[in-house]
ZAMI-740214 format. One record per residue (C-alpha): residue in one letter; x, y, z. Coordinates in steps of 0.2 Angstrom, whole numbers, padded with zeros to 4 digits, always signed. Layout:
N
AXYZ...
END
This chain:
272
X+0046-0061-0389X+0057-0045-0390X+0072-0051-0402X+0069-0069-0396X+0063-0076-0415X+0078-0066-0425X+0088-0076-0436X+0106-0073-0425X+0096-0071-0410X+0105-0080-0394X+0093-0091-0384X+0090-0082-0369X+0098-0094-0356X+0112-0092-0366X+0115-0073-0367X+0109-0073-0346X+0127-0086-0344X+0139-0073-0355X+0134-0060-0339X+0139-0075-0326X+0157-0077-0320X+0162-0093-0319X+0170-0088-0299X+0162-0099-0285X+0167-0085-0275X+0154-0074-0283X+0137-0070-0275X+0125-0071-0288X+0106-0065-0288X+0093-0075-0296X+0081-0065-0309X+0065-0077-0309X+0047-0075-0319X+0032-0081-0308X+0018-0082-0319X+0003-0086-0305X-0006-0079-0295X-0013-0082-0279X-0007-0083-0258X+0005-0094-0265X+0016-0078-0275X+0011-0068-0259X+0021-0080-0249X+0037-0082-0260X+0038-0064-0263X+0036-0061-0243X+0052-0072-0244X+0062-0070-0257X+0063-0049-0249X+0075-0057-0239X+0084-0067-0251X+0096-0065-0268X+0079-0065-0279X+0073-0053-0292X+0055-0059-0294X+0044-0055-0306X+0026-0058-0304X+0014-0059-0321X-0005-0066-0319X-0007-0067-0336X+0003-0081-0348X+0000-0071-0363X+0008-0054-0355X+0021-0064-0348X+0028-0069-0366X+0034-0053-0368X+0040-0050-0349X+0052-0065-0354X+0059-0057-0370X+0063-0042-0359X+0068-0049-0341X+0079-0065-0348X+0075-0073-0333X+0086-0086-0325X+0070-0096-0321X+0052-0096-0323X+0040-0103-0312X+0021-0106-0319X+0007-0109-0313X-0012-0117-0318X-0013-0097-0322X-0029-0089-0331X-0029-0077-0346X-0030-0079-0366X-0018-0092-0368X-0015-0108-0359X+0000-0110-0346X+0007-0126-0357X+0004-0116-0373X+0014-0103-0364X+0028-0116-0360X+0027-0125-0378X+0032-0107-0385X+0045-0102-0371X+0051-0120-0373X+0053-0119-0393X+0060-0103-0390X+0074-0109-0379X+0076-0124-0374X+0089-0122-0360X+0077-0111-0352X+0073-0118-0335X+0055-0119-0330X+0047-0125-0316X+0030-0130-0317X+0018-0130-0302X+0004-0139-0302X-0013-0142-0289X-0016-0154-0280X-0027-0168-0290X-0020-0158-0308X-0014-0174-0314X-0020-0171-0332X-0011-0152-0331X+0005-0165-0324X+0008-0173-0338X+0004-0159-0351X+0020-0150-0345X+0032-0165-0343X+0027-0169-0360X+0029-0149-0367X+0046-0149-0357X+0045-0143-0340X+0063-0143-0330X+0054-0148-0316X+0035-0151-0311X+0031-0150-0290X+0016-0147-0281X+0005-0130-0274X+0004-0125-0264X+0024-0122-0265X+0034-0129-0251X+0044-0112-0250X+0062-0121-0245X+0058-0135-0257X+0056-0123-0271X+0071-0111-0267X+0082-0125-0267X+0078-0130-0284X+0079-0113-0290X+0096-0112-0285X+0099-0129-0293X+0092-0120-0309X+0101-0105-0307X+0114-0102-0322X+0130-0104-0309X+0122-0120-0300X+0120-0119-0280X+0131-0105-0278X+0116-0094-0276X+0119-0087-0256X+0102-0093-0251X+0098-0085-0232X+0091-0098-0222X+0074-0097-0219X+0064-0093-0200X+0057-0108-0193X+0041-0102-0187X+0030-0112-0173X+0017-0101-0167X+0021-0098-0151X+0040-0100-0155X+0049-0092-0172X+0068-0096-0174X+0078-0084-0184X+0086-0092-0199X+0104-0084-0197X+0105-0073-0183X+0105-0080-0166X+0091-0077-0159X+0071-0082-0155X+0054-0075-0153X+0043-0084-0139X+0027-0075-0136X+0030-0062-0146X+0046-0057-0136X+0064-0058-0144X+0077-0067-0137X+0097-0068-0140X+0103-0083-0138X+0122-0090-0139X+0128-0098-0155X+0125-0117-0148X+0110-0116-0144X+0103-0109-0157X+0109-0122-0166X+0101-0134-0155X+0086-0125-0155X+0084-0124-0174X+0088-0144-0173X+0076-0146-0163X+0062-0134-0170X+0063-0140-0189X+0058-0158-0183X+0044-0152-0172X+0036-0170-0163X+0052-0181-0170X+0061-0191-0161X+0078-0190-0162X+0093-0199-0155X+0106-0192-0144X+0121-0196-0156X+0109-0188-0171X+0109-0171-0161X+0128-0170-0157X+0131-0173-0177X+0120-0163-0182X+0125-0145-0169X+0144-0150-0167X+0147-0160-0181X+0152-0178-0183X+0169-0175-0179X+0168-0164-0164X+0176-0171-0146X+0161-0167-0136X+0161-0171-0120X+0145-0183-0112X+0136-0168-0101X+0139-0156-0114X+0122-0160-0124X+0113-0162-0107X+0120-0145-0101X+0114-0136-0116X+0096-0144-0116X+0091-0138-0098X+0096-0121-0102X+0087-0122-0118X+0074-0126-0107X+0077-0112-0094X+0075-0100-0109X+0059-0107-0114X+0049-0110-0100X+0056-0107-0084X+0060-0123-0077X+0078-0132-0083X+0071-0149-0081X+0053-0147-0085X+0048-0159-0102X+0036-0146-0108X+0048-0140-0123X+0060-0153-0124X+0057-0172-0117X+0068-0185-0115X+0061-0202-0121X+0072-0214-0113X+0085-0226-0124X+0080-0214-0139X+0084-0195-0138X+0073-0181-0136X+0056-0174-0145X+0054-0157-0146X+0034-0150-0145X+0026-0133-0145X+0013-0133-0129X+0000-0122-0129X-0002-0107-0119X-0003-0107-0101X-0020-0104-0096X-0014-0089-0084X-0007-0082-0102X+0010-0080-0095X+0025-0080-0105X+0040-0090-0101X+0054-0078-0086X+0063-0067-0093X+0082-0076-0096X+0087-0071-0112X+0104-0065-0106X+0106-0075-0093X+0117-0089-0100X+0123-0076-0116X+0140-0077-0112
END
């Protein structure tokens, strides 16, 4: 590795923290090292376009060993990668090298061999591929060299017919964007990352307005059938959103109406 063996030579995670403010009020980008290949970088790179990342994808476990004496990444992700030399040989030296750096180890499905190779050669962290895309990013913030204080964008929550912005209020159904005010996009994000759940009523008001919050008793009701206005038409239809009594609600996807039709046009209609 570039500089990495000489005698006075910092470890790496050491001379990436001396370029770190200790301020929480910083915003800090993460530099990571993917050493895979596959849909599996194809996806995190879609993702991290929108996030504090600076990723940095090598195939090849050999040609990545020098990528890490040059880049000093925060964090290196590897993968059951092909090439010259083997992925735990790779972490054995990387790990040697510095042992603060932090290096998450993906393995297949089934790899339970490859598993215990890189706990045993020092892996930060060993989790499954494919990647769970928020699992992953959470645990790179976790490993980043100011813990959690990485801005991470929340992610969209898409649902095939439905996508759900992850920050900005708003909701593709069908294809067709649609603003929508501050609650219920909340409600609807609630409600679309548990897709089929049910989920009580009190669960829902602590989760949108907070467990504090004075809210009053129609309040939820109100926003659900305009949720459901928005979505397909009808404020009191079960398609979206049904009400299982003495529970809560279970929010489901149906499928597209055999006429093809999309849900009315409403978008603005309760924007104010």
């Amino acid at each position: 590795m570039t500089d990495a063996r000489e005698p006075h030579a910092q470890p790496i995670r050491a001379r990436r923290r001396s370029g770190h403010p200790a301020h929480r009020n910083v915003h800090f980008r993460v530099s990571v090292l993917v050493v895979d290949h596959g849909d599996e970088v194809n996806e995190l790179l879609a993702v991290a376009a929108d996030q504090p990342l600076d990723v940095h994808v090598c195939s090849d476990a050999a040609e990545a060993l020098l990528h890490v004496g040059r880049l000093c990444p925060d964090v290196i992700l590897l993968g059951p990668c092909a090439g010259l030399l083997d992925p735990i040989e790779f972490l054995t030296i990387v790990r040697t090298d510095d042992p603060l750096q932090p290096i998450i180890v993906g393995a297949d499905l089934g790899g339970n061999e490859f598993t215990s190779r890189a706990s045993d050669a020092g892996a930060s962290a060993v989790i499954p591929r494919p990647y769970r895309i928020r699992e992953l990013l959470a645990l790179i913030s976790s490993l980043a060299p100011v813990p959690n204080q990485v801005d991470l964008r929340p992610l969209a929550v898409d649902l095939g017919r439905l996508r759900v912005d992850g920050a900005v209020p708003q909701m593709w159904l069908d294809g067709r964007q649609v603003e929508l005010p501050p609650m219920e996009f909340l409600l609807l994000r609630f409600f679309a990352e548990r897709p089929g759940a049910l989920v009580t009523r009190q669960e829902v008001l602590d989760a949108v307005w907070g467990q504090q919050a004075t809210v009053r008793s129609n309040t939820l009701n109100v926003h659900v059938m305009r949720l459901r206005k928005r979505l397909s038409g009808d404020d009191h239809g079960p398609e979206w959103i049904k009400v299982v009594r003495g529970i809560g609600y279970q929010f489901k996807v149906p499928p597209v109406p055999r006429h093809g039709g999309v849900a009315p046009d409403v978008g603005q209609e309760f924007a104010q």
